[in-house]
C-alpha positions in Angstrom: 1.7 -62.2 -0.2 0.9 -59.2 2.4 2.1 -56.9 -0.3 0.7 -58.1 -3.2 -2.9 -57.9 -1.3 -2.2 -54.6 -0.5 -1.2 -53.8 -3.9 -4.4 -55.5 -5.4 -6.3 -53.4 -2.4 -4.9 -50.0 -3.7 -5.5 -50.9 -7.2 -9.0 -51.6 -6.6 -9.2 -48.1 -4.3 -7.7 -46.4 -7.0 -9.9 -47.9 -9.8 -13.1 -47.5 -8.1 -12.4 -43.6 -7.9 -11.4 -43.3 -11.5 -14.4 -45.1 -12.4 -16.9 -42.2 -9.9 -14.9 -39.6 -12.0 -15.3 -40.8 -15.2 -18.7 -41.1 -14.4 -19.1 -37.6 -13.3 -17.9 -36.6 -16.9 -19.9 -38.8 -18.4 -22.9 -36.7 -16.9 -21.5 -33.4 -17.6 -20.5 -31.4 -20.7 -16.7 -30.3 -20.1 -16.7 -28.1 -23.3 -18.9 -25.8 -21.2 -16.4 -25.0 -18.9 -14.2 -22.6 -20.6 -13.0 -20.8 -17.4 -10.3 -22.2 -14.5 -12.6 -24.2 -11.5 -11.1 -25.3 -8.4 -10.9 -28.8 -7.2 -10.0 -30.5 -4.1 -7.9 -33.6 -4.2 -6.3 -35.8 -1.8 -3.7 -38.1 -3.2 -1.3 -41.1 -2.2 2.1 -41.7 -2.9 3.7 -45.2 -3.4 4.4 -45.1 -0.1 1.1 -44.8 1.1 1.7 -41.2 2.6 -1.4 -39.3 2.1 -1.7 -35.7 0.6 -4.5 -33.4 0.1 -4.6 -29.7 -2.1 -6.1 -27.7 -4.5 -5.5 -27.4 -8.2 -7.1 -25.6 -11.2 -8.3 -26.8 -14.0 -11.2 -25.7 -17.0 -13.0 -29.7 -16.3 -13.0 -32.6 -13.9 -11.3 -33.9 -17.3 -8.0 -31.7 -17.0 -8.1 -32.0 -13.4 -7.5 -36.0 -13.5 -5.1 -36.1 -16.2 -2.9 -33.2 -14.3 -3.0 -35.5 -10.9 -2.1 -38.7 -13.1 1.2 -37.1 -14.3 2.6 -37.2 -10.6 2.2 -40.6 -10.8 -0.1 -40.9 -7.6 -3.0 -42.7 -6.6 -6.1 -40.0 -6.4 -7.8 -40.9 -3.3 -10.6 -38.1 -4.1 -10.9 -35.6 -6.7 -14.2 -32.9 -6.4 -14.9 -29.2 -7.4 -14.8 -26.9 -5.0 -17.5 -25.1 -4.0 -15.9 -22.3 -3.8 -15.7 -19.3 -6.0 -12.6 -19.4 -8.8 -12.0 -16.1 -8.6 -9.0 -14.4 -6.3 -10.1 -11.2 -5.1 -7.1 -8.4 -5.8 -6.6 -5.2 -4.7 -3.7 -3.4 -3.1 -2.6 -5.2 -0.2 -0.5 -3.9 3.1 3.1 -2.9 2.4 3.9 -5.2 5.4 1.5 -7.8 3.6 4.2 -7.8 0.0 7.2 -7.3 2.1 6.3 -10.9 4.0 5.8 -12.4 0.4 8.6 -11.1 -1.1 11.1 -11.6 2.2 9.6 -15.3 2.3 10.0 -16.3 -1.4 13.5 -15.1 -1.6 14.9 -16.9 1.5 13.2 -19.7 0.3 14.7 -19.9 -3.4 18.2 -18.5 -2.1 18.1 -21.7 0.0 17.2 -23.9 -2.8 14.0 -24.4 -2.9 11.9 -24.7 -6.3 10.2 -21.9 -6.4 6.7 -23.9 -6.6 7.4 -25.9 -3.2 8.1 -22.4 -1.9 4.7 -21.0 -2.7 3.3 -24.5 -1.2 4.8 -23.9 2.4 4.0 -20.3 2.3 0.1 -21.5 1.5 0.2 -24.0 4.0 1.3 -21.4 6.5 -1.9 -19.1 6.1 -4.6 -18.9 7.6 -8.1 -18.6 5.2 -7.7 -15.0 3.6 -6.3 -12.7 0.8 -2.9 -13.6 0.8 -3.9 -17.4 1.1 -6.0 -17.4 -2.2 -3.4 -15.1 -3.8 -0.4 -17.4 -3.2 -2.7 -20.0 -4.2 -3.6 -18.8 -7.6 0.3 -17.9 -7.9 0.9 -21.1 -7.6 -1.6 -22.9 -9.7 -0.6 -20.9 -12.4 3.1 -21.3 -11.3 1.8 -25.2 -11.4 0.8 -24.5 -15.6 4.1 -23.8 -16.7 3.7 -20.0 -15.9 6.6 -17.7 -14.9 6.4 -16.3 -11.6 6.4 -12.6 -12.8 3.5 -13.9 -15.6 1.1 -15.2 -12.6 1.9 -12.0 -10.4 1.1 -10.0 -13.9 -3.1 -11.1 -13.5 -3.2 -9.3 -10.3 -2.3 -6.3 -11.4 -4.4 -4.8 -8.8 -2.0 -6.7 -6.4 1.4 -6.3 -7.6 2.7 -3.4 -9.8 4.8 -2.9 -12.8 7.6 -2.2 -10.8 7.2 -5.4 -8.6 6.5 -7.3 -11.6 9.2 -5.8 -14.1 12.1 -6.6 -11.6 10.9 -10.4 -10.9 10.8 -10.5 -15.2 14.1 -9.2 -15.4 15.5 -11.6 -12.5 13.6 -14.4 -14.1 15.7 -13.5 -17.3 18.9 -13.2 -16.4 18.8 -16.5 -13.5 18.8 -14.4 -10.2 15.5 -14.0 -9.1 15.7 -14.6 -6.1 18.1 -11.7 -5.7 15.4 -9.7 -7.6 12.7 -10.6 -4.7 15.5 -10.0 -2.0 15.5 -5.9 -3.7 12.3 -6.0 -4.0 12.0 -6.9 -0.2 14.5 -4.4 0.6 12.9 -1.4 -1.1 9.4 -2.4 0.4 11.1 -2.0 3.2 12.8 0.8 2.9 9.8 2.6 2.0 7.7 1.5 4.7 10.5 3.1 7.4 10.3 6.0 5.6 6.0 6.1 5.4 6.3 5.8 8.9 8.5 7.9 10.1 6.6 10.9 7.8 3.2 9.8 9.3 5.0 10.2 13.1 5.9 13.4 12.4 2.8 14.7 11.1 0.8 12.5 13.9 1.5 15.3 16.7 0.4 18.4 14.8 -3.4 16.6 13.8 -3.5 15.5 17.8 -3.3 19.2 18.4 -5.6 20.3 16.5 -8.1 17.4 17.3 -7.4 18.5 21.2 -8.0 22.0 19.9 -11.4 21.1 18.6 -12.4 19.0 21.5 -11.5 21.1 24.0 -13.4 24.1 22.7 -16.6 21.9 21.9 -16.4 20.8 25.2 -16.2 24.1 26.8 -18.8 25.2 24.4 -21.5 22.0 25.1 -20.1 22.1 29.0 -19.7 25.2 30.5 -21.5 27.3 27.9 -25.2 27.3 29.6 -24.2 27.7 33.2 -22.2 31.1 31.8 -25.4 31.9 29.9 -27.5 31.9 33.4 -25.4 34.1 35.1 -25.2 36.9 32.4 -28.6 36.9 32.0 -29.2 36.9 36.2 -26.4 39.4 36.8 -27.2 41.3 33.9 -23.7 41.6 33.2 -22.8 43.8 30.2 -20.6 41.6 28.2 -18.0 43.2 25.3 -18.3 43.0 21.8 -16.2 39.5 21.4 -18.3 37.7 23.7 -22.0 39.0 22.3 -20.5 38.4 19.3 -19.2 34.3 20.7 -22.8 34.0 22.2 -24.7 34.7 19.4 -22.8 32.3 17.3 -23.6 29.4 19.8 -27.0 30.7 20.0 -27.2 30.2 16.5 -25.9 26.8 15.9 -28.1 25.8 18.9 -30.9 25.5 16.7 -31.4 22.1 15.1 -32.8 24.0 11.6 -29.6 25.4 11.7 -27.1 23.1 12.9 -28.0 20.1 11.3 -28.2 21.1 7.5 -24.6 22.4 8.5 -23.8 19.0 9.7 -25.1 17.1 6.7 -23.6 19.9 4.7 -20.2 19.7 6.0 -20.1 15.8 5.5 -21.1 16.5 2.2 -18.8 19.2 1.1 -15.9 16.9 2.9 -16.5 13.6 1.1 -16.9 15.4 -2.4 -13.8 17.4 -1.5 -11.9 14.4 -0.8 -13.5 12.3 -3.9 -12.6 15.5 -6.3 -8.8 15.6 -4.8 -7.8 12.1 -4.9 -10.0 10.4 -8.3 -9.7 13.2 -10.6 -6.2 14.3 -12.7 -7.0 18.0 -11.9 -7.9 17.7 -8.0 -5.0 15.3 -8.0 -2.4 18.1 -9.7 -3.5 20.6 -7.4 -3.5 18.5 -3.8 0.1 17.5 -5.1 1.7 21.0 -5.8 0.5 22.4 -2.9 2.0 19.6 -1.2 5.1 20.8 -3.2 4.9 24.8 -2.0 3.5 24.8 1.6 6.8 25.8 3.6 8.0 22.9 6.0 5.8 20.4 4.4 7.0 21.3 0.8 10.9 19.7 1.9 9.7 17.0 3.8 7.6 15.6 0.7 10.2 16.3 -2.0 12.8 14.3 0.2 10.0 11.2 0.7 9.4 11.2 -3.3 13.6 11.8 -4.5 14.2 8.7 -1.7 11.9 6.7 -3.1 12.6 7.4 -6.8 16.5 6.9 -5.8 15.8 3.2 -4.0 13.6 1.6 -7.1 16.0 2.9 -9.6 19.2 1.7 -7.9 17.3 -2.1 -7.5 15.9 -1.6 -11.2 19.2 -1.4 -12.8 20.9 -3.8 -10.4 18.4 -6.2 -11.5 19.3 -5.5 -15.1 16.3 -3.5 -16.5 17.6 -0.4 -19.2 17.8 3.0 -17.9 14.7 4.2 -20.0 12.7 1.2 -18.3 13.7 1.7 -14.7 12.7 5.8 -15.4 9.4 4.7 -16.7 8.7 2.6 -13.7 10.2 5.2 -11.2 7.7 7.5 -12.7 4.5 4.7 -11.7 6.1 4.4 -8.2 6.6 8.1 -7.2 2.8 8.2 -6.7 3.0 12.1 -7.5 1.4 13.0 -10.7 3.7 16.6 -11.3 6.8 14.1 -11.0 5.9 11.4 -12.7 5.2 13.5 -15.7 9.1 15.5 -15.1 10.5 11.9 -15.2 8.4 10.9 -18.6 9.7 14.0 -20.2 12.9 13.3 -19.0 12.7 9.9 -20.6 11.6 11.7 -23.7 14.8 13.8 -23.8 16.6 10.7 -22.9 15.2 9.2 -26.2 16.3 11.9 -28.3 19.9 12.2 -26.9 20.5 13.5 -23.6 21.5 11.8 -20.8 19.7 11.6 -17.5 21.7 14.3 -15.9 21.0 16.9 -18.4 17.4 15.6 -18.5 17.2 16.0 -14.6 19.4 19.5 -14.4 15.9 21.0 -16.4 14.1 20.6 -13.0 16.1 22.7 -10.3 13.1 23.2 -8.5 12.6 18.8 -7.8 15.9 17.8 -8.5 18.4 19.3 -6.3 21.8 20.0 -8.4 22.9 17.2 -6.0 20.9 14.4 -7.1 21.6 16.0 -10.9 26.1 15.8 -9.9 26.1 12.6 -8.1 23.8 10.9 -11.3 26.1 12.9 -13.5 29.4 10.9 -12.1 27.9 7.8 -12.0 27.0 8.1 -15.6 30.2 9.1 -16.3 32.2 6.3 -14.3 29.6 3.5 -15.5 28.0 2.5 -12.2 24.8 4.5 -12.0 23.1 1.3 -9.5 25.9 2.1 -7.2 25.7 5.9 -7.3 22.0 6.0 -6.7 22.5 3.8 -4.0 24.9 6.0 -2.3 22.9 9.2 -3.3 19.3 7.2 -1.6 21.5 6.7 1.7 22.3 10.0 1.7 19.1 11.7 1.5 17.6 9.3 4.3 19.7 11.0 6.8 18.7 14.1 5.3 14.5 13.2 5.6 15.3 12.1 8.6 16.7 14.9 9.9 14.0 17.6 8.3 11.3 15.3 10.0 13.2 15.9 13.0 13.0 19.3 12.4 9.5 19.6 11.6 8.6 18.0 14.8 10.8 20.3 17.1 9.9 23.2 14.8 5.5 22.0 15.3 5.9 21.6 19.4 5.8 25.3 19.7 3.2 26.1 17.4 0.8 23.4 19.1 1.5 25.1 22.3 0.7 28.5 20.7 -2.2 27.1 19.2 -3.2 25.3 22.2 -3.0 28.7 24.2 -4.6 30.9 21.9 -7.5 28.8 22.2 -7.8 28.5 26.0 -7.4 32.8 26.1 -10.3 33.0 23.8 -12.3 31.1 25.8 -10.8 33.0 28.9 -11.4 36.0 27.5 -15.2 35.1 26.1 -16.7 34.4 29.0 -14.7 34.0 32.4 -13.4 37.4 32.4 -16.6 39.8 32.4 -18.3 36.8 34.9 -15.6 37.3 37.2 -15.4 41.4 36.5 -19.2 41.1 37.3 -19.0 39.1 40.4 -16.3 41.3 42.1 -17.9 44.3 41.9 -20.9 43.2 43.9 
């Protein structure tokens, strides 16, 4: 008797709130809505356990008859008044590698990958990756692939990312493909790190450098100016010439339009080098000629090109494919065109090592033997593997290098500018004051 009260209860509930939806559409024109709206819902399973979420849907209409098809009793159902939109754009290395790391634990344990989205939401806190994995899933929630949902945020997740899910997806291992994808993410965020460490100590030189000489310059300057002019000491070329400068940018007509100037001249410099193909090409081959930095950023690049290909074809994609997509990832414009030219000799006969052996100057004949006996014994994934491994000890050890080899240039730096300033000023104030 209890039950069947409680039964004619939740009917009622649950009829009552179809009957407020219906008449919300009956006020509203759902062929207007052509584009995907986010509603809130909080639902009830037959055993009265409560639920709320999100879904997407063009109407209220769409919205209703998705919820009915779990066979649930919809407790609430109302858009959201928040945007539909998912704002993309690149997103932390550390940011990806969590997704990727998550999602692939998850769906090597088991679990679908949809309920694995779902915990990973629930997780979050309000933010990008919240409404990313939220549209993932939604669309995951359509009948979407996962590499198709990941495919609208291109500004998110790249070709490569996206082309390695596909070809997991295709042959039944992706979670394998997300466990590479992990792994390379990874891989390359050691190796960003470790480049960005060894080039931290030479800029903190040359910061200290600049400090230190506007300090003495701001600081010590106009008590040094007082005494020449009181002793009347006869100063040498080097310092007139030192004074004068100061005496110069001292004045604000002078030193500001400088200022403005410089800023000026620096963000256009920096706009012209990283958004256009020409400022681009040129940033990137000096990168590729300085001496000590030219070895350190050939390594970063061949390490990086080595780890995608060797998860690209252990994921399955062709060799022309995982060349193309190398070429994306390299994020070096002279390389990524060597590497489409290889694929173009490739196309027309040759095979990778010959395409490669073309390009002494970024392909070491290295790289070129070890790809040419792993083409020749059939187990190219496992080659570049071995051949990636290899030149991280090598990066490794030129960073190393670099950083022993910069310690004694900072200090030379360092002194050089202390002697100058030595040499400007203190010296003829202390000639002067020991010959009175």
């Amino acid at each position: 008797m209890g039950g069947d009260l409680s039964r004619r209860n939740c009917h009622n509930g649950s009829t009552e709130m179809l009957s407020k939806i219906l008449h919300t559409l009956s006020e509203s024109n759902p062929g207007s809505q052509t584009q995907s709206v986010l509603f809130h819902y909080e639902i009830r399973d037959r055993d009265g356990k409560s639920t709320k979420g999100e879904i997407r849907a063009r109407n209220l209409k769409e919205a209703l008859r998705k919820l009915e098809k779990r066979s649930v009793t919809i407790v609430s159902l109302e858009k959201s008044t928040q945007t539909s939109t998912v704002k993309t754009g690149r997103l932390k290395t550390d940011d990806l590698l969590f997704i990727f790391r998550e999602l692939s634990v998850m769906m090597e344990c088991g679990v679908p990958i949809r309920r694995a989205l779902t915990v990973m939401m629930d997780q979050e806190k309000e933010g990008r990756i919240k409404d990313l994995l939220t549209f993932i899933r939604l669309s995951v929630e359509k009948g979407e692939s996962l590499s198709d949902s990941m495919s609208k945020l291109s500004d998110t997740f790249s070709r490569f990312h996206i082309s390695l899910i596909k070809a997991g997806e295709a042959g039944g291992f992706t979670d394998k493909s997300l466990a590479y994808l992990a792994s390379v993410l990874e891989k390359e965020s050691s190796l960003n790190k470790k480049v960005r460490a060894s080039l931290n100590y030479p800029l903190a030189i040359f910061i200290t450098g600049i400090v230190m000489s506007a300090g003495a310059f701001c600081m010590i300057y106009p008590y040094v100016k007082v005494i020449v002019r009181d002793l009347d000491i006869s100063l040498p070329v080097y310092s007139r010439a030192m004074m004068a400068l100061i005496d110069w940018l001292e004045s604000p007509y002078i030193s500001i339009p400088l200022l403005i100037g410089a800023v000026y001249m620096t963000v256009k410099l920096k706009s012209i080098l990283n958004c256009t193909v020409h400022g681009r090409m040129w940033k990137e081959k000096m990168s590729l000629s300085i001496p000590g930095l030219k070895d350190i950023v050939k390594k970063s690049i061949m390490t990086r090109i080595l780890f995608v290909m060797e998860a690209l074809l252990a994921s399955g994609v062709n060799l022309i494919n995982s060349l193309e997509l190398a070429a994306d990832c390299c994020e070096n414009l002279i390389v990524e065109h060597t590497l489409k030219s290889v694929v173009s000799r490739i196309k027309e006969g040759e095979s990778m090592a010959q395409g490669l052996e073309s390009y002494p100057s970024l392909f070491p004949r290295t790289v070129v033997s070890m790809i040419s006996v792993g083409e020749e014994s059939g187990d190219l994934p496992e080659m570049f593997r071995k051949t990636a491994s290899l030149y991280t000890m090598e990066l490794n050890a030129t960073l190393e290098s670099f950083v022993k080899l910069v310690e004694p240039v900072a200090i030379v730096t360092i002194g050089t500018i202390v002697s100058l300033l030595i040499l400007s000023f203190f010296i003829p104030i202390y000639t002067a004051l020991s010959n009175i």
